[in-house]
C-alpha positions in Angstrom: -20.4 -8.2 -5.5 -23.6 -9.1 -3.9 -24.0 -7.7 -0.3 -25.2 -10.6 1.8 -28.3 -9.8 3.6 -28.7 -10.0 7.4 -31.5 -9.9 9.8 -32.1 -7.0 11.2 -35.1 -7.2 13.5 -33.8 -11.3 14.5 -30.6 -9.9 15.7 -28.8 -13.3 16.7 -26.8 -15.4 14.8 -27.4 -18.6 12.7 -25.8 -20.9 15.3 -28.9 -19.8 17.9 -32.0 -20.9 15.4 -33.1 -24.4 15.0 -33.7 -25.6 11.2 -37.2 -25.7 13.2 -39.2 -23.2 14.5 -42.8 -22.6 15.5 -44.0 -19.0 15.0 -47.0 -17.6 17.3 -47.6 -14.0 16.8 -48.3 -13.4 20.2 -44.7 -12.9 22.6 -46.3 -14.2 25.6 -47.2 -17.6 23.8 -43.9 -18.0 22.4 -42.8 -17.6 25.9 -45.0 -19.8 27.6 -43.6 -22.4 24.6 -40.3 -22.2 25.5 -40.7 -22.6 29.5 -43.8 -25.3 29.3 -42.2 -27.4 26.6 -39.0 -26.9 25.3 -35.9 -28.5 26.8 -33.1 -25.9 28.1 -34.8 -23.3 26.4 -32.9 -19.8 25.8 -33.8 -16.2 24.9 -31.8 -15.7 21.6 -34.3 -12.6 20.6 -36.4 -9.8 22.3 -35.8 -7.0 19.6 -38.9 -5.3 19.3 -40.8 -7.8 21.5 -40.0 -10.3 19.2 -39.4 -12.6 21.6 -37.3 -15.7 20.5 -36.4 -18.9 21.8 -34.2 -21.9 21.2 -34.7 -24.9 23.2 -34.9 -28.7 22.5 -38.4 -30.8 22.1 -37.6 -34.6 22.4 -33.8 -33.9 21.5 -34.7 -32.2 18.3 -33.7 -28.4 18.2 -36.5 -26.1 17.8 -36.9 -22.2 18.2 -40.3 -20.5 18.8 -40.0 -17.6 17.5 -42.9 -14.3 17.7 -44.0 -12.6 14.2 -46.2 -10.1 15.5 -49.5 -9.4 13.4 -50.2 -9.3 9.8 -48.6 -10.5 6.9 -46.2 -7.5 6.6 -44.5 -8.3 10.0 -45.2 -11.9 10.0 -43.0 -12.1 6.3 -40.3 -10.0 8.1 -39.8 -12.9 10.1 -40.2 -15.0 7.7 -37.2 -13.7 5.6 -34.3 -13.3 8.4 -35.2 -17.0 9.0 -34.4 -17.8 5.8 -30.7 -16.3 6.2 -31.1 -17.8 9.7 -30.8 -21.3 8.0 -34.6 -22.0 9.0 -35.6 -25.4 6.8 -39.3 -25.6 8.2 -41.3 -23.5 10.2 -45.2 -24.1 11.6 -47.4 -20.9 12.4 -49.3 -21.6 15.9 -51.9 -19.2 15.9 -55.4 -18.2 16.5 -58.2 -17.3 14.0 -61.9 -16.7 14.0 -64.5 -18.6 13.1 -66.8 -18.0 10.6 -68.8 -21.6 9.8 -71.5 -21.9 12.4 -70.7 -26.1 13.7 -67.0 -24.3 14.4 -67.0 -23.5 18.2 -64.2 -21.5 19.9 -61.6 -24.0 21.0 -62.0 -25.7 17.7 -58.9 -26.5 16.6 -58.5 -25.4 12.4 -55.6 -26.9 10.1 -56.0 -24.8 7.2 -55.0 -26.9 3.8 -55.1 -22.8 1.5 -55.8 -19.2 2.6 -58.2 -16.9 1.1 -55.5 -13.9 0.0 -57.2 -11.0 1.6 -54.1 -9.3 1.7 -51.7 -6.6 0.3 -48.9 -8.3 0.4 -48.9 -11.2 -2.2 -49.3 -8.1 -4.8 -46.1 -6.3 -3.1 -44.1 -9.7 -3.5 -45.7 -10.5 -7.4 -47.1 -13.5 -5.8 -51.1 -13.0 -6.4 -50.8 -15.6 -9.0 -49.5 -18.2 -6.7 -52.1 -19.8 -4.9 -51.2 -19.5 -0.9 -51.2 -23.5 0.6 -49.2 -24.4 3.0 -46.4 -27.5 2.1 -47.9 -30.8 2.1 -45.4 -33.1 3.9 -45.6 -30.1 6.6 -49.8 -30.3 6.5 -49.5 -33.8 6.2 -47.4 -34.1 9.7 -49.5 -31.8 11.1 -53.0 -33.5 10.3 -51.0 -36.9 11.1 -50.2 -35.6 14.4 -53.7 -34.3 15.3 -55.1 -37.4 14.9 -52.8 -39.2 16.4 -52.7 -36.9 19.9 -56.8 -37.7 19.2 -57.3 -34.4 19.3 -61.0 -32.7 17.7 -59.9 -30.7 14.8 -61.1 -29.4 11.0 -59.1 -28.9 7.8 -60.5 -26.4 5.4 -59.7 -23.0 3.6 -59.0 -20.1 6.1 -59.1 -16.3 4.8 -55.8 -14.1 5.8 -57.5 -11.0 6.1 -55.3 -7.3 6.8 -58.1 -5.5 8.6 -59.2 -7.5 12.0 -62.0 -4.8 12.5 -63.3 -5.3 8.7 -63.6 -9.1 9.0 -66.9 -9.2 9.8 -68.4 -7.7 6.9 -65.7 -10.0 4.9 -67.2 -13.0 6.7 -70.0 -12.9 5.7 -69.1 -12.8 1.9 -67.1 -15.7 2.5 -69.1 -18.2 5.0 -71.1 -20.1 1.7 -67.9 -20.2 -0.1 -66.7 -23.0 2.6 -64.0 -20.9 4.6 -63.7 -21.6 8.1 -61.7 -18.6 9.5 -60.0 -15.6 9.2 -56.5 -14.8 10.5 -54.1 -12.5 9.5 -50.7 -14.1 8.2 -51.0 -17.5 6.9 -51.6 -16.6 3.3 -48.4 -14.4 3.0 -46.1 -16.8 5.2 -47.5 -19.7 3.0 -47.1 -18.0 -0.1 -43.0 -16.5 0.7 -42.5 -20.0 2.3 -42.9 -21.5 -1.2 -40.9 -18.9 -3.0 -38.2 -18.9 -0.5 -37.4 -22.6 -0.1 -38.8 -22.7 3.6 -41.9 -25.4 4.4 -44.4 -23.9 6.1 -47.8 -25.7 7.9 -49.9 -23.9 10.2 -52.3 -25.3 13.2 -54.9 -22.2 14.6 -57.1 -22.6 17.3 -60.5 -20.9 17.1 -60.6 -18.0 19.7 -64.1 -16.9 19.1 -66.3 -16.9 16.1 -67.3 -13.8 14.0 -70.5 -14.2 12.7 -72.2 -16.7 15.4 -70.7 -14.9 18.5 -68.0 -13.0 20.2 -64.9 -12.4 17.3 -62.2 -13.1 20.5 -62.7 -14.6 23.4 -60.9 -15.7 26.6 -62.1 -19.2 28.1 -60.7 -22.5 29.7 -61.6 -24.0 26.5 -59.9 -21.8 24.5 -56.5 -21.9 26.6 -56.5 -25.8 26.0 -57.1 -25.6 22.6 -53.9 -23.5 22.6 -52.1 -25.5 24.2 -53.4 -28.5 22.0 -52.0 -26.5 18.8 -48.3 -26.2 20.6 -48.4 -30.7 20.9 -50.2 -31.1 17.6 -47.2 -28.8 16.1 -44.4 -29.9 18.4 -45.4 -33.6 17.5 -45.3 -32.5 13.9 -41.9 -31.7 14.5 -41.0 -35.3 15.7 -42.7 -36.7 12.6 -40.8 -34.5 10.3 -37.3 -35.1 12.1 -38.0 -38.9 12.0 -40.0 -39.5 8.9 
């Protein structure tokens, strides 16, 4: 007999997930998620400072829930949501810039990730390429536009080393890539494999070849909080499509 696997780092049952979930890998934006704009929001998580919430966005359940940074922490999550019953999940994240007309604040829907990552090889996935699913990008892009929001879709690079990613940008600016962050490619790439629909929506904090690599402005805390509507507005789309 099979032993059924169970979370071990989400420690909370199925019935306290939502089938959707938006995953920042900061705790204190999935915190300022659940008070700002979820609906009788709960703490269902806070394991590890992986602080997890369930609350209700225009009647439609939905959990924000933290991955932490890098692929290898960001996939843990990714997993346990799976035998959490998660159906579709949207990474709201941050990145840096590496194209010189993208300012911080930008907002970036990346359409693919770059794999500059370990842990596509660790999970015999190097072959697949890492895009995110396209109803999910679709919603997303739909939703941006909609909310007339400023926003790019492009290529990203998931990098594993943030202090390296300067000398990675700049082997990667001509090739068209507009950021690097440091989980899309793996949660794309285990989404796909794992049944789970994944989309991402990153806003620009800084940019690492034409300025500071992270920054903290009023521009950048509204294009935050743009990323949060753009994604909780995908949500509606995909509930009600």
């Amino acid at each position: 007999m099979v032993e059924q696997l169970k979370p071990h780092h989400l420690k909370c049952q199925p019935t306290d997930i939502a089938p959707y979930a938006l995953l920042p890998g900061d705790p204190g934006r999935a915190k300022m998620v659940a008070e700002k704009y979820l609906k009788s929001a709960r703490l269902v998580n806070d394991f590890r400072g992986l602080l997890s919430y369930t609350g209700e966005y225009n009647g439609i359940p939905v959990s924000v829930i933290t991955t932490g940074m890098g692929c290898p922490s960001a996939c843990i999550i990714l997993e346990e949501m799976k035998m959490l019953g998660v159906k579709t999940v949207i990474r709201i994240g941050t990145c840096g810039a590496v194209q010189k007309d993208i300012s911080p604040g930008k907002i970036i829907i990346p359409n693919g990730a770059v794999p500059l990552c370990g842990i596509l090889k660790t999970y015999d996935l190097s072959p697949l390429p890492p895009v995110p699913n396209y109803t999910v990008l679709r919603a997303i892009v739909d939703s941006a536009y909609a909310l007339k929001k400023e926003y790019s879709v492009g290529i990203i690079a998931t990098s594993d080393a943030f202090y390296r990613e300067i000398t990675q940008a700049r082997e990667w600016e001509d090739k068209g890539v507009l950021a690097f962050e440091m989980e899309c490619a793996g949660l794309f790439s285990l989404g796909l494999v794992r049944g789970i629909r994944v989309g991402a929506v990153l806003a620009a904090t800084g940019n690492i070849l034409y300025g500071e690599q992270v920054m903290e402005t009023e521009e950048i805390a509204v294009a935050i909080e743009n990323e949060i509507l753009i994604a909780l507005n995908a949500v509606k789309r995909l509930e009600y499509s």
